[in-house]
Structure formats: structure tokens, C-alpha cells
N, C-alpha and C positions, 0 to 999 in steps of 0.2 A: 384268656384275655383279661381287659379289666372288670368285665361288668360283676363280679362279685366278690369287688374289693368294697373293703369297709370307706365311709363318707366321709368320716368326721372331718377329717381332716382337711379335705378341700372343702366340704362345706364351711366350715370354718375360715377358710381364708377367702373363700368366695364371698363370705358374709362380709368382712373385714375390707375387703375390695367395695363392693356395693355401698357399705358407710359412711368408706371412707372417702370415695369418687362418686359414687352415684353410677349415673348410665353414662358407658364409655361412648366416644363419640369415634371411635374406631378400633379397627387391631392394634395397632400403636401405643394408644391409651388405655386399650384393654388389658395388653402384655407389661404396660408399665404399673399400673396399677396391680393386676396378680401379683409381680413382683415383690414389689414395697409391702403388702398384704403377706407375703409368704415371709420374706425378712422379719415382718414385726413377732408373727408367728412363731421363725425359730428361736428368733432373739428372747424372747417369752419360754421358751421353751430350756433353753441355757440356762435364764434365770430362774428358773423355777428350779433345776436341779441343783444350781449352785446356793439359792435361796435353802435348800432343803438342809444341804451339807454344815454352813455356816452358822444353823441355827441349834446346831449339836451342844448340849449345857459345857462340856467341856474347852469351847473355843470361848462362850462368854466368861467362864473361871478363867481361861489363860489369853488375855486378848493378844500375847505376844504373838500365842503360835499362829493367830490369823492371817499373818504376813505370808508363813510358807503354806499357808495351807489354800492361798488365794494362787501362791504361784502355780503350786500342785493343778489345780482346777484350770488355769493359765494353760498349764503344757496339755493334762488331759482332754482338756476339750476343743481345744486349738491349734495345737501345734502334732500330736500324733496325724498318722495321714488318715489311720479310719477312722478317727472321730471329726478327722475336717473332712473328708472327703465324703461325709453321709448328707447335710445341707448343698453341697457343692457341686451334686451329683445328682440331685433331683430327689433325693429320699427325705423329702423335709416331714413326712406322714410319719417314717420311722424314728426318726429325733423325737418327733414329738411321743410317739409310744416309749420307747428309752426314758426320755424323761418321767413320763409318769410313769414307769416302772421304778427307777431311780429314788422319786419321792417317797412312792410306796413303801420302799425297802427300808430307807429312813422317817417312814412317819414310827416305827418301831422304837426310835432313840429317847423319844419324850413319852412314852407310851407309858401311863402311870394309871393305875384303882381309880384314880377319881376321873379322867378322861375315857374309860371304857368305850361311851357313846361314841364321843367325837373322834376316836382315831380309828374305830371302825369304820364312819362316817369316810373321814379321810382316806381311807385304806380304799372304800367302793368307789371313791370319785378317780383315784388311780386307778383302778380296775376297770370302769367303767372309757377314762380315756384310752386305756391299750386299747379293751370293745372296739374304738371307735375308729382306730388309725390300724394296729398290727397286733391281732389275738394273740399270735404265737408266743407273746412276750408273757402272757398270764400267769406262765409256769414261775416266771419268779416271783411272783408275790404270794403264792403259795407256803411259803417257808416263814412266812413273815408272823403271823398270829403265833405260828407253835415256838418261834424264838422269843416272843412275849410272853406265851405262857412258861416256858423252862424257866424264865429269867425271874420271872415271881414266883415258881413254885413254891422255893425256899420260904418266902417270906410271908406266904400269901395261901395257908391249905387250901382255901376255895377258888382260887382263879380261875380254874376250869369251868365250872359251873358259871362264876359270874361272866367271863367274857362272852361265855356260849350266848347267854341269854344276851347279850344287847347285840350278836351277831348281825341279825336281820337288818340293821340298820346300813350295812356296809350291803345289802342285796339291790336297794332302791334306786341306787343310781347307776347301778349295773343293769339292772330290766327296763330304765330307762333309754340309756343307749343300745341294749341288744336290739330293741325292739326298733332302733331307726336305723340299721341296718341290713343290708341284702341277705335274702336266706341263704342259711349254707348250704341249701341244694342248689341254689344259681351259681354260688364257690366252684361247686363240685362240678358244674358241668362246663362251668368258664376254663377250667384249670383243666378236664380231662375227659374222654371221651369213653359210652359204655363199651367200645369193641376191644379195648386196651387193657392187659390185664391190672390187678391193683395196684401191682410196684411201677408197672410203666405209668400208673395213673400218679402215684406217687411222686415216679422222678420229674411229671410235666408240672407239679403241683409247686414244687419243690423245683422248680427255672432250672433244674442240672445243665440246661442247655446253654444257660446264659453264666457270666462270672465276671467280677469285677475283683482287684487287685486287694493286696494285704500284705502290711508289715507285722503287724500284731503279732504273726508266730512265730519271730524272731526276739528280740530285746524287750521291746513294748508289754509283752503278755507280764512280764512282773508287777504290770501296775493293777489288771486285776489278778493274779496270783497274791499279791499281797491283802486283796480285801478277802480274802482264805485264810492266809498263814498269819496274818497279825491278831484277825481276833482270836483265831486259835491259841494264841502267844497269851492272850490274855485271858481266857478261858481256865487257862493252867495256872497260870502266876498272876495273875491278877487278884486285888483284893474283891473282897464278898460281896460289896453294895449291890443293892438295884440296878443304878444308874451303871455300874461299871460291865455289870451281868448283862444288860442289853445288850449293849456297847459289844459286849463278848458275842458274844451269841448271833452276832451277825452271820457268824461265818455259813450258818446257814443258807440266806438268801444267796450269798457271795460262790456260795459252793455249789448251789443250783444253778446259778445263771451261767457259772462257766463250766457247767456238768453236760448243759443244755446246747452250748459252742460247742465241746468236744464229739458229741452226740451227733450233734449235725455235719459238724466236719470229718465224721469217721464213715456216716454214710455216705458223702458225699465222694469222699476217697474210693472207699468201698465198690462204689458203682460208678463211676467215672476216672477214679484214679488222683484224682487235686480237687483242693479246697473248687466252691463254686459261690452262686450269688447269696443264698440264703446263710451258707455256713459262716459266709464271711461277715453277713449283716448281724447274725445272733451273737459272731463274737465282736465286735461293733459296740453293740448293746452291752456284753460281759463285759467289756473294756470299761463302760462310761457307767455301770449300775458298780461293778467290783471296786471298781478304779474308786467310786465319791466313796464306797466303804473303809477303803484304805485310810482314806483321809480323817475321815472321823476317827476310826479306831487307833490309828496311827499317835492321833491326837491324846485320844486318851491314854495311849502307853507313854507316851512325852508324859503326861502329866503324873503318869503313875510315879516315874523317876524322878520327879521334881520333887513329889510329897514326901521323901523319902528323906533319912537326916543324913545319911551317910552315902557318899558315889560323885564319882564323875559329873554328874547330874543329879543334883539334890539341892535342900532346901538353904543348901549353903553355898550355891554359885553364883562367884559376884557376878552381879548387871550387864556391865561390861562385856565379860565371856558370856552372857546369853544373848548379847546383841550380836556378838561379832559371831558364834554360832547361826544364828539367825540369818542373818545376812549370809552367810556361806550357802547354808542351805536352800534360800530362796534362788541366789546366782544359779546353784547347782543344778533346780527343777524347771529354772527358766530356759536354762542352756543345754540340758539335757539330751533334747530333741533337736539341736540348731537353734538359732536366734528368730524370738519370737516376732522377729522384722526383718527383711532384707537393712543391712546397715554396710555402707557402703560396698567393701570386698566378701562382710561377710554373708557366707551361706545361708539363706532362707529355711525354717524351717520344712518339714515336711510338709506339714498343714499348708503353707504360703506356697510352696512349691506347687503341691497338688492345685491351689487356686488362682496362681498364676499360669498353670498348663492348661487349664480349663478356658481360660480368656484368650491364649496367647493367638496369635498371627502367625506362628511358625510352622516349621514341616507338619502338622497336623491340619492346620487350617480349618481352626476351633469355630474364626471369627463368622470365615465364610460361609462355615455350613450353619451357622447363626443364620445368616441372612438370606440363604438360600431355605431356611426351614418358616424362615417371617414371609418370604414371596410366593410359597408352596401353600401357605396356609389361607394367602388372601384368593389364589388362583383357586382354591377347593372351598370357598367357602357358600356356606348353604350348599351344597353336592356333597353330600354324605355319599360313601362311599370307599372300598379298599384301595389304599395306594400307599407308593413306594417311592421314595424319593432317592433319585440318583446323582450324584454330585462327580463330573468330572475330578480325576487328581486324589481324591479322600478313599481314605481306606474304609476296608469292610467292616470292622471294627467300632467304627468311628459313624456310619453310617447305621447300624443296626441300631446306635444309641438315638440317633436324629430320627430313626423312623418310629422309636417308639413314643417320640413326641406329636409324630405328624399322627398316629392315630386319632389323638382329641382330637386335631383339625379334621380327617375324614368322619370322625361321628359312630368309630368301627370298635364300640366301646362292646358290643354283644358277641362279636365273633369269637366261638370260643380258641382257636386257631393264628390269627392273624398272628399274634406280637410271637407266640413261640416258634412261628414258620421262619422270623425276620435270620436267626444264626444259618439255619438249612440253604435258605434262598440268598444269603452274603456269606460264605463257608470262611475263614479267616484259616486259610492254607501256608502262609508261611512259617517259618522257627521265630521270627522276631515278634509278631501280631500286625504286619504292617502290611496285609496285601491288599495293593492298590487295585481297584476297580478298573474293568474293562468292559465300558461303557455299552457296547452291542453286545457282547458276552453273556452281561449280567442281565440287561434289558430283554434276552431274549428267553433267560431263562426263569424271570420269573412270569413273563405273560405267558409262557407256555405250563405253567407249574402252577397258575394261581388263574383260572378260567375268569375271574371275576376281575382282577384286578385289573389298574394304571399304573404307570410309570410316568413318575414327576422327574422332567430335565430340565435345564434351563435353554433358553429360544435359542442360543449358537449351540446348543450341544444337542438339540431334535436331529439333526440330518444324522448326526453321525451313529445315535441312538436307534434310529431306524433301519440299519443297514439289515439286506436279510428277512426282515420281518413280510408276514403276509396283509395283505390289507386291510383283512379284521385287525389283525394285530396291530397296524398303524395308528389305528382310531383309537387304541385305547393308549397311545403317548400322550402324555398332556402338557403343554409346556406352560412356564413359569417366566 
């Protein structure tokens, strides 16, 4: 279950709710408020990566390329469906770790002898926010010091020594947030049970039960492939400076984060056979940490060709051809993906698609089970408690995402059980992912499978919910 997920992050947005509303004066204004609170959060969270990207010395030397490099960030974090669909989707905890992975990876670009302190500083407050939202992202920021130390080695015999010693200062605000976090043995017991062996403890740990969609291993994945293969590019053929040797040397973080996707999605194959929920969010993460490397280094191989006297791209292209360049390339990263707007006949990005399926009123009936999870939650409240909410017409699919919101409403945040029973107890049996509930079927089976639990319908669908059931079992329908 949840109870040994890390805080940060809704504390964070619960604090941000509270400030900024005060005491809600209902559900209504409490869900509106969360909301607006969670928006400012991701929206904060965008910027901070994009803030990270744009502050590379290379875009201030070339203010041209900021153009395409704002569009780049445009399609990346917007218009791909896994970088929209991780806000859009309820994973705003994980944006927010992304991000501060993200920054991490580029506080390395400015990283210069006389900043030692502060970008270790900087380096533990990313550290520390992954701590606080999704540990598992740690492993990229790992790569990050020794791409700073290769990169001054040259220049610098002592680097080693000196960054070692101002190390600890990057510890302070990592022991800060570990320490307002769940222990990992409430993790361990939330996630899996001692009669299971370690792998099956593993696969529960690791949601193999649950999955969520991905384009990323088709077209997309070049964008981080590229924050690999460009600094590489520049590693080789790039001139000697500091500044270009960091720059270079990314390829490490970039090569860890999608070493870490590949990793997770070969176990996941491995023992289930297809990508799953975790594999797909680590590459998620590789998309949005690889993806902002691309861009910088990208940048600095533009500039490399500029400085140059002789080429295609050198210090001899008239204006002209570097704007109408420009301008091609920015059309190109904008449109890449679809148009970053529905514009009359044309096709919505991916990003806009996934968030207009998410809202929509159609064959899913998104809206409904909105409103049938706001009436579920006023009928349960103060009654803690296991339940399950069953929505005439809505598929299982579709349903197993709604109950794991209704768990905050029942309070079933310690069970270590509930949210992974939800696939078991709504099996999603067809070839399409679309099978439709059968309202007594489904009610019957999980009061009989879940000794503790209710069953949330709505007041015209109690009768039909009850069909069959024994009298205890009656009592534990609850309608809405």
C-alpha cells in the first residue's frame, strides 16, 4: 500500500493548500484547493528543470539557439505522451523527483574550483528532494561528481582531493529529509509480505501487477538517446576547455539514467513478459533527465560549428541563413510530436490527446467516474475503512485507477494489501483492455475475497448489486 511512501511531496502540496486556503469549509473546497496546490507544485517543478537547462553558459554566448532550445523543452515536456501523461495521471510526486534529478544532473554544467561548496550544496538539495518524493531516482545523480571530477582532471591535479573535502556539505540536506521520512522497514512491509519469497517480494514492490502505457520505446526514445550519443560526440571531437569537457561528460549521468529504464524494463519483460508501471515511469524520468542533456549539449555542438572559420556552419554564416535555420528547426521540434494545440482540423499532440482522454465524457466515462469517486468519498467520510467502488458501465481498467484514489477517502493507507488486490479483484480479461463490469459478478466477488471490505454503488444500482448476496453480505454494500 501507501503507508511507506515517502511525504515530501504531498506534504508539500498540503502545506501549499493550507496557505494558501486556509480551513476548507468542505470536500469541494478541499479537492479544489489540493488541486490548484498540486498545479503550482508541478508547474514549479517544469520550471525548475527548464530553469536548470536554459542556464547552460552556452545558450547565454548564443542567445540565438534559445529559440530552438525552448521549443525542444516545448515538445519534451509537453507534447511526448510520457512526459504529459506523468502530471495528468496522478504522478505529480514523480515529476517532482524527475525534476530534481534533472537539475542535479545539470548543476554539473557550472560546476567550477571556486563553487566546490555550493554545487555540492546544490547537488544534496536534489538529492535530498528525490529522498523526499521517489528514492529510486538517486541512482542518477550518482554519476554526477565523477563527470566533474574527469572534467577537471586535466586542468586541475588536485580536484580529487579538493572536492572530496567540501563533499559533506551535499550530506546535510539529505539527512535532513531522510530523517522526515517513513522507515524503510514500513516500505518493506507495505510493499510485501514475510511468507513470499524475495523475488515475489520484489515483483509486489516493483507494482509488476499494475502498468500504465508508453510510446517512448518507439520514435521518442532518441530524445534521450541523444543526451548519450551527443556528449559522446563531443567527448571525441570537441575542443579541450573545462566548460566544453563538462558539457562532454554528461554522457555519464545520461547513460545511467537510461541504463536504469533499460534495467527495469528487462526485468519487467523477464518476469511478466511487457514493459509495467515502474519500468515505464524510470523511462519517463530517462526521457525528461536525457532529454534536458541533449539539449544543452546539443547546444554546445551548435556552438562548436559556429566557432569554427570554415563549414556549412561557421563563423562565416550570413544572419539571414542562421535565422531561417532557426526558424526551420524550431517549426520542426514543435511539430514533431503533433501540434502543440488542437488547431482547427489539426491533430492534437500526444501530450493534449492523453489530456483531453483523461477529461473526456466519452466511451470511457472519465467525467463520471469523477463524480461518482467525489459522492463515494463524501458517503465514506470519517469511516475509515476497506472499500471499493463500483461504477455501473466503466471498465475494469478504469476502475482499479478510481479505487486507488478512493483509498485516501477510506483512511486504508496501512494495509499492506489493499491497492495491489485492486488488478486481482477487477482482472481486465479482454484483448482490447476494455472489459466492462458486471455489476453482481464483480460485487460478489470481492466481498467474498476481501472478509473486511464494502462495496461502493450508486442508490439505482444497490438492487441490482445485490443480487445473490447473503445478508451479511448485504450489509456491507454501501450506497452513494
Amino acid at each position: 500500500s501507501f503507508a511507506g511512501y515517502p511525504r515530501g511531496y504531498h506534504s508539500l502540496v498540503a502545506s501549499l493548500m493550507e496557505l494558501g486556503s486556509g480551513r476548507p469549509a468542505g470536500l469541494d473546497s478541499e479537492i479544489v484547493a489540493y488541486a490548484y496546490a498540486t498545479l503550482v507544485v508541478i508547474g514549479a517543478c517544469v520550471v525548475l528543470l527548464a530553469a536548470f537547462v536554459l542556464d547552460a553558459p552556452v545558450l547565454w554566448r548564443r542567445p540565438v539557439l534559445l529559440v530552438p532550445a525552448v521549443a525542444t523543452l516545448v515538445t519534451l515536456y509537453l507534447q511526448l505522451e510520457d512526459a504529459s501523461q506523468v502530471p495528468f495521471y496522478g504522478f505529480g510526486n514523480f515529476l517532482e523527483a524527475a525534476a530534481f534529478a534533472g537539475a542535479g544532473v545539470l548543476v554539473a554544467v557550472r560546476w567550477t574550483r571556486r563553487e566546490d561548496a555550493w554545487r555540492w550544496f546544490l547537488l544534496g538539495c536534489a538529492a535530498a528532494g528525490i529522498v523526499g518524493t521517489w528514492p529510486l531516482l538517486l541512482v542518477f545523480l550518482v554519476p554526477v561528481p565523477v563527470a566533474v571530477w574527469l572534467a577537471r582532471r586535466p586542468f586541475e591535479p588536485e580536484a580529487l582531493r579538493r572536492m572530496a573535502s567540501r563533499a559533506s556539505v551535499a550530506l546535510v540536506p539529505v539527512v535532513l529529509a531522510a530523517a522526515a521520512q517513513p522507515p524503510v522497514t514500513q516500505a518493506l512491509t507495505a510493499s510485501g509480505q514475510s511468507s513470499v519469497g524475495p523475488l515475489a517480494a520484489l515483483d509486489r514492490f516493483l507494482l509488476l501487477d499494475g502498468a500504465i502505457g508508453t510510446s517512448s520505446l518507439a520514435w521518442p526514445v532518441v530524445f534521450p538517446l541523444a543526451g548519450v550519443v551527443v556528449p559522446l560526440g563531443l567527448t571525441l571531437y570537441g575542443r579541450r576547455s573545462p566548460a566544453r569537457r563538462r558539457a562532454a561528460l554528461l554522457w555519464l549521468p545520461g547513460a545511467v539514467a537510461l541504463g536504469a529504464a533499460f534495467l527495469m524494463l528487462g526485468y519487467e519483460v523477464a518476469r511478466v513478459g511487457s514493459p509495467r508501471y515502474y519500468g515505464i515511469k524510470v523511462l519517463c524520468a530517462a526521457t525528461l533527465v536525457a532529454g534536458s542533456v541533449a539539449v544543452v549539449t546539443i547546444a554546445n555542438a551548435l556552438d562548436e560549428l559556429l566557432s569554427r572559420p570554415t563549414g556549412i556552419l561557421s563563423r562565416r554564416t550570413p544572419p539571414m541563413a542562421m535565422s531561417v535555420a532557426v526558424a526551420f528547426i524550431t517549426a520542426a521540434l514543435l511539430l514533431c510530436d503533433g501540434g502543440p494545440v488542437p488547431l482547427g482540423p489539426l491533430q492534437a499532440s500526444p501530450g493534449g490527446a492523453a489530456r483531453a482522454y483523461i477529461t473526456s465524457a466519452g466511451p470511457d466515462q472519465r467525467q463520471r467516474l469523477s463524480f461518482a469517486i467525489r459522492a463515494s468519498c463524501t458517503a465514506i467520510s470519517r469511516r475509515p475503512g476497506e472499500y471499493y467502488l463500483l461504477v455501473a458501465g466503466a471498465n475494469h481498467a478504469d476502475l482499479v485507477r478510481a479505487n486507488v484514489w478512493l483509498i485516501t477517502c477510506g483512511l486504508d493507507w496501512g494495509s499492506p494489501d489493499h491497492s495491489s488486490a485492486l488488478r486481482s479483484l477487477l482482472p481486465d480479461t479482454s484483448e482490447d483492455g476494455r472489459t466492462v463490469i458486471d455489476l453482481p459478478v464483480d460485487t460478489r466477488r470481492i466481498l467474498k475475497a476481501r472478509p473486511h471490505a464494502r462495496v461502493l454503488v450508486a442508490t439505482a444500482d444497490a438492487p441490482l448489486a445485490r443480487l445473490e448476496l447473503t445478508s451479511a453480505e448485504d450489509g456491507r454494500v454501501v450506497k452513494y
